[in-house]
C-alpha positions in Angstrom: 0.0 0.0 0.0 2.5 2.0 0.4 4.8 2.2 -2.5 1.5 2.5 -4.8 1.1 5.7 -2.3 5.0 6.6 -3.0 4.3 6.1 -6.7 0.9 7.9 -7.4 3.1 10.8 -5.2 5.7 10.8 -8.0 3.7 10.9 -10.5 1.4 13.9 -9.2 4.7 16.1 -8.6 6.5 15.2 -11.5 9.5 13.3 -9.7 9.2 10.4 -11.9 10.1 12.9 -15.3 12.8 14.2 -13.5 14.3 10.9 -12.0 14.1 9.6 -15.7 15.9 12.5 -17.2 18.5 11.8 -14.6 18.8 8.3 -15.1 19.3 9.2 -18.9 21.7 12.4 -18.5 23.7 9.5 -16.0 23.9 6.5 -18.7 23.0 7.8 -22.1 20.2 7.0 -24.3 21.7 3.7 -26.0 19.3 0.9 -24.7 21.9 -0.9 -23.4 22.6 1.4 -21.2 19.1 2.5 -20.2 18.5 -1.4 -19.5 21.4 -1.5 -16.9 20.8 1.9 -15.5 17.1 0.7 -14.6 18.8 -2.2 -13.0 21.6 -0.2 -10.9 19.2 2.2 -9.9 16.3 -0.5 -8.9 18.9 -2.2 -6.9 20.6 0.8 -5.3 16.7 2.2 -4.0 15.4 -1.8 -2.9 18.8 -1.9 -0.8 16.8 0.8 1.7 13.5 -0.2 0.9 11.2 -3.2 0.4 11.3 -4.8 -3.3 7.9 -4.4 -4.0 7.6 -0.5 -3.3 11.3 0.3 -5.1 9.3 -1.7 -8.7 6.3 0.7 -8.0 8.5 4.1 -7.6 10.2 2.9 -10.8 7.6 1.8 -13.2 6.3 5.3 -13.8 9.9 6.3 -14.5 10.2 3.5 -16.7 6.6 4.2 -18.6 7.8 8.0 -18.9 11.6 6.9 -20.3 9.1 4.7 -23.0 6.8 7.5 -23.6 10.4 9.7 -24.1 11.8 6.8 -26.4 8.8 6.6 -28.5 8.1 10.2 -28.8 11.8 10.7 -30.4 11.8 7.7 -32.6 8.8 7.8 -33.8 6.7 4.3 -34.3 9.2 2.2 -34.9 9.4 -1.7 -33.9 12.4 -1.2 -31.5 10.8 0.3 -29.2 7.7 -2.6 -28.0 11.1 -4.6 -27.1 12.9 -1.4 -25.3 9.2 -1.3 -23.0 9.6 -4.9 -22.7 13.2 -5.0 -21.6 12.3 -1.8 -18.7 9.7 -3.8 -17.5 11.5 -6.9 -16.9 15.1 -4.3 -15.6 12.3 -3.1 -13.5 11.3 -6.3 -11.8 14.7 -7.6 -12.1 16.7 -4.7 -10.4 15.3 -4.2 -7.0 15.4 -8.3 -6.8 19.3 -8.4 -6.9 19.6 -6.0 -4.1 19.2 -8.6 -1.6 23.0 -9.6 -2.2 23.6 -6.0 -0.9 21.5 -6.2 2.0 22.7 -7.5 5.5 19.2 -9.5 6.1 19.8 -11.8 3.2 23.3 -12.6 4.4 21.2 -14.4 7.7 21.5 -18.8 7.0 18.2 -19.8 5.8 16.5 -22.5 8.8 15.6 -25.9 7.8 
């Protein structure tokens, strides 16, 4: 509950325009790049919060970078995949935080 209340937040103030512009000033606009700074920055945010709320905060950063993508380039093909591809950095990134974390480090009870 919530990081959909941290999200709808972003989105009503703009953060999540000016998180993406930041993300692409950082890495640079090949999709490459956008892919792996999506996953650096989902794990970096999921290390101090839960996994679930960091994929909310990010997916309307990653449905504005799409909306940005596709705006520039037009309709082209290339760019259903490039959605596809944040989605999945999106879901994938705040998931391999939990190497960072000291909790995950805990032996698992059998």
């Amino acid at each position: 509950m919530g990081g959909f209340m941290l999200a709808i937040a972003m989105e009503r103030w703009d953060l999540h325009r000016r998180i993406a512009l930041n993300i692409i000033h950082a890495v640079g606009t090949k999709p490459r790049a956008l892919i792996l700074g999506f996953l650096l920055s989902g794990t970096f945010l999921s290390m101090w919060t839960s996994n679930s709320a960091t994929a909310m905060m990010l997916l309307p950063i990653g449905i504005s970078v799409h909306g940005l993508l596709r705006a520039s380039q037009g309709a082209k093909g290339g760019t259903v995949e490039m959605g596809a591809a944040l989605v999945l950095a999106i879901a994938t990134g705040p998931t391999s935080a939990a190497w960072g974390r000291s909790s995950a480090r805990r032996p698992m009870p059998f």
